[in-house]
Structure formats: structure tokens, C-alpha cells
C-alpha positions as CSV (number, residue, x, y, z in Angstrom):
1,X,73.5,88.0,46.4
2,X,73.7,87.1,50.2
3,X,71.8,87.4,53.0
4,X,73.8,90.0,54.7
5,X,73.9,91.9,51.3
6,X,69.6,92.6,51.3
7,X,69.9,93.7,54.7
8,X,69.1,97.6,55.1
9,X,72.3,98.5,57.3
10,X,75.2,99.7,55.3
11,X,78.5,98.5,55.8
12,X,81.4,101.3,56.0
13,X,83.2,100.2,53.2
14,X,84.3,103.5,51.8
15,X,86.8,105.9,53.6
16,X,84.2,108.3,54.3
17,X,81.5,105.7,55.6
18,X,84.0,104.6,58.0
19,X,85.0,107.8,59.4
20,X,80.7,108.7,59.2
21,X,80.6,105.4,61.3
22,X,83.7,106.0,63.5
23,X,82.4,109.5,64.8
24,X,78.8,108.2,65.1
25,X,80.5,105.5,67.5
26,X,81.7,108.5,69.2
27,X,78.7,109.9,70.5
28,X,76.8,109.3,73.9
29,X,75.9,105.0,74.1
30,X,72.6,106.2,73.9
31,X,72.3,107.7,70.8
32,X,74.7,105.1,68.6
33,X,71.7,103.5,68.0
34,X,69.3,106.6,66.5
35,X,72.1,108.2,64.7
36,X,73.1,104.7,62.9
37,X,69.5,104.2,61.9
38,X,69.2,108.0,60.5
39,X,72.9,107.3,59.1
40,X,71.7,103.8,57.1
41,X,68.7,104.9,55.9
42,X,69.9,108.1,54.1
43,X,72.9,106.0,52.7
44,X,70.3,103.4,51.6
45,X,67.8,106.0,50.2
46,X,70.9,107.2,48.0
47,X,71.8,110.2,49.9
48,X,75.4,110.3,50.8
49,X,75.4,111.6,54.3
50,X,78.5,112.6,56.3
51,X,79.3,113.2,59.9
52,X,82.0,115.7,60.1
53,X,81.9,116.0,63.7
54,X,80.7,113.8,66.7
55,X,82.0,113.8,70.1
56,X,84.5,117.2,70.5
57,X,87.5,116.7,72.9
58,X,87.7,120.0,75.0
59,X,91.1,120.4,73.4
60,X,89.3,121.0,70.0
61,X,86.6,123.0,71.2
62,X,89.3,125.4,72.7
63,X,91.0,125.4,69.7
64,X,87.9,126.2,67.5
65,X,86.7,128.8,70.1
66,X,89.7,130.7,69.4
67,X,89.5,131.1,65.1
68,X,88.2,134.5,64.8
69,X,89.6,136.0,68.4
70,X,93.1,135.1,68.5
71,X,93.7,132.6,65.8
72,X,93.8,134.3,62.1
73,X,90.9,133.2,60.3
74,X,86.8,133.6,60.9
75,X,84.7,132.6,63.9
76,X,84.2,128.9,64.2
77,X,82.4,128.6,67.1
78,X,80.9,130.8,70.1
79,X,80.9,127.7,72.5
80,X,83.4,127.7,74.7
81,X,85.2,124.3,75.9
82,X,82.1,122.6,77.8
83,X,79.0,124.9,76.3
84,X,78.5,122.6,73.3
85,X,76.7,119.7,73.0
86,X,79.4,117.8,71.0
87,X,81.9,118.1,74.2
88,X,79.5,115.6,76.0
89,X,78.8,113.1,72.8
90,X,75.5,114.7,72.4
91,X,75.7,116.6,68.6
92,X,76.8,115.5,65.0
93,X,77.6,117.8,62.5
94,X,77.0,116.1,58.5
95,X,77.0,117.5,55.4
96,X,76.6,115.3,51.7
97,X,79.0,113.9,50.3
98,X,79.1,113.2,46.4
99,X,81.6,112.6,43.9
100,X,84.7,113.1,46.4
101,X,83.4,117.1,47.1
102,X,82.1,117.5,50.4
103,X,78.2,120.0,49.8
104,X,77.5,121.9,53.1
105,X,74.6,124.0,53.1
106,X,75.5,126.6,51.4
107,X,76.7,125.0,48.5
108,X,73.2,122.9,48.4
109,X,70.8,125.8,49.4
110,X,70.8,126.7,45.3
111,X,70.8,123.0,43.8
112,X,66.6,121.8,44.6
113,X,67.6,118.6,44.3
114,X,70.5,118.4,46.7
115,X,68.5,121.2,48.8
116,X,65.7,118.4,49.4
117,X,68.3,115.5,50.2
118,X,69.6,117.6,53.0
119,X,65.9,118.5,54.4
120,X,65.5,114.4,54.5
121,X,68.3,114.0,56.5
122,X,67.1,117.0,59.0
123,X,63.5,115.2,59.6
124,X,65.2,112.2,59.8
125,X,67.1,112.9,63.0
126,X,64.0,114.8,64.7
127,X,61.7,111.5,63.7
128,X,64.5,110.0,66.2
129,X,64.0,112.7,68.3
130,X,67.1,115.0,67.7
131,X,66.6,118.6,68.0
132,X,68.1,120.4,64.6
133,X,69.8,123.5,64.4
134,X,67.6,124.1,60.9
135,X,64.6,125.6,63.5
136,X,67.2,127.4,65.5
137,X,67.0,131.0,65.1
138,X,70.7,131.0,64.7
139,X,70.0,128.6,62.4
140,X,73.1,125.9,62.2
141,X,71.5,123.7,59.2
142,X,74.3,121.2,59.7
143,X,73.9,120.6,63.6
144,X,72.0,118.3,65.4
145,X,71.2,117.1,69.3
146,X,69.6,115.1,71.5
147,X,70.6,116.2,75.1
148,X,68.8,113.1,76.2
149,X,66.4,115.2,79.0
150,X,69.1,117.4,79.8
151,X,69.4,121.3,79.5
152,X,72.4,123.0,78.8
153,X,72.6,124.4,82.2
154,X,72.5,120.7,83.6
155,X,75.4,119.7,81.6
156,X,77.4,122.9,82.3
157,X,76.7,122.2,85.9
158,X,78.4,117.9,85.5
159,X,80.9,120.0,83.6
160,X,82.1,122.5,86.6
161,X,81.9,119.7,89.0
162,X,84.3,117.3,86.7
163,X,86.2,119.5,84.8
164,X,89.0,119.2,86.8
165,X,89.3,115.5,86.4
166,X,90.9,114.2,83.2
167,X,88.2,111.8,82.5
168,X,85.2,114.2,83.1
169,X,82.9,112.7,79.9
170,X,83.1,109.0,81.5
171,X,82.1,111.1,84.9
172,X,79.5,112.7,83.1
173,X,78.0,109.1,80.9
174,X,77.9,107.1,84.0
175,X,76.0,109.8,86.1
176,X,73.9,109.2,82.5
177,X,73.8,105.9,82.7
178,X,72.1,105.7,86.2
């Protein structure tokens, strides 16, 4: 076996570890790091996380926003384009992933064993320092945060002021970055 081989950090060499990876990468700078080390050390404690969702163009957020109201199908979302955290690289959304089925919480809540695997992966992310949507009282099991010292008002507040530029998230990062 080689050296890189006993490492701890998993290498995305499955489709779905890529993509895991690939939104992960999407997410504010400062958090790459956290969510990688949450992401490769549920993979290497044999739990097959996923991230469905990382950074959220605006475009998608409209798009989800509107399931439910004027789109057939239920309510996605009630964040409106710039009143989620995922529009500023902020959130991840995961489920499990096992034997080519994706599990969200529903379909683990009933399974113990499953049920547990998912509860690691929540006190994973707040031992990084992620708020979770599990302790939310309109508990989103899947969700996580870290607004890095923000409040949602701040961020709505970079968003008025740049939303009318086409690259308002780089506006928003580098004000970040300072």
C-alpha cells in the first residue's frame, strides 16, 4: 500500500465524491477547509456522506422559490434569491448515500442504524463550528451554516448594496476577506 493510500483524506474517485467535493469547493474559501475535514472523516468512518447543494446561484434560488407558488409542484424553499445562506457560499445541504439510492432524512429517521450515521455527520459540522438546521425549530435536518460572524441581516444588507452588479458574491468574499 502507498503512502498516500494510509492518509486519512479521501480521494473523489467515485461520481458522487467528486460532485460531494466539487460543491464543497464551492462554498465561501473559508470554510473549504472545515467542510473537507467533516466530509473525509465521515467517508473514512464508513458513512457515505453527500452534499447535494453548496453555493446557490441566485438564478436557482429564484427558481426554487417559485415550486409551490407559481411552479406546479410543493414548496422548496421560503428563501427568496439572497435570504439563504447558500446564495453567499455559506450552507451545504447532504444527505447518505448507499448502494446508488440517495437516504434523506426521512427515509433514515425509521432505520437506527442509518438514523445514528446521519446524527454523526450533524455533530460533526457543529465540532467545526457549523450551526445545523437539526436544532432549528423549523428543523431542516439536512442543512447546515457557518455565516462566519455574520447575521442574516448583514448579508442581506452586502446583498442590496451589490445586487445589482453581476458579480455581487466576489463583492461580497472580498469585503469577507478583509
Amino acid at each position: 500500500m502507498s503512502k498516500k493510500a494510509k492518509t486519512s483524506v479521501v480521494t473523489p474517485s467515485a461520481t458522487f465524491d467528486s460532485l460531494s467535493v466539487q460543491r464543497i469547493n464551492s462554498l465561501n474559501p473559508k470554510l473549504i477547509d472545515s467542510a473537507m475535514r467533516v466530509f473525509n472523516k465521515a467517508r473514512g468512518m464508513g458513512i457515505p456522506l453527500y452534499i447535494m447543494w453548496g453555493t446557490r446561484p441566485l438564478r436557482d434560488q429564484e427558481l426554487m422559490y417559485r415550486y409551490g407558488r407559481d411552479l406546479p409542484g410543493q414548496v422548496l424553499t421560503n428563501n427568496r434569491p439572497g435570504h439563504s445562506a447558500h446564495n453567499y457560499g455559506l450552507a451545504l445541504d447532504f444527505c447518505l448515500y448507499f448502494n446508488k439510492t440517495l437516504f434523506t432524512w426521512e427515509d433514515v429517521y425509521e432505520r437506527w442504524y442509518w438514523r445514528q450515521r446521519w446524527l454523526k455527520v450533524v455533530f460533526m459540522f457543529e465540532e467545526e463550528g457549523w450551526d445545523t438546521g437539526w436544532r432549528w425549530t423549523n428543523f431542516e435536518p439536512y442543512h447546515v451554516q457557518n455565516l462566519l460572524g455574520n447575521s442574516m441581516i448583514d448579508l442581506l444588507a452586502k446583498y442590496e448594496q451589490t445586487k445589482s452588479r453581476s458579480n455581487w458574491i466576489e463583492t461580497v468574499r472580498g469585503e469577507d476577506q478583509d
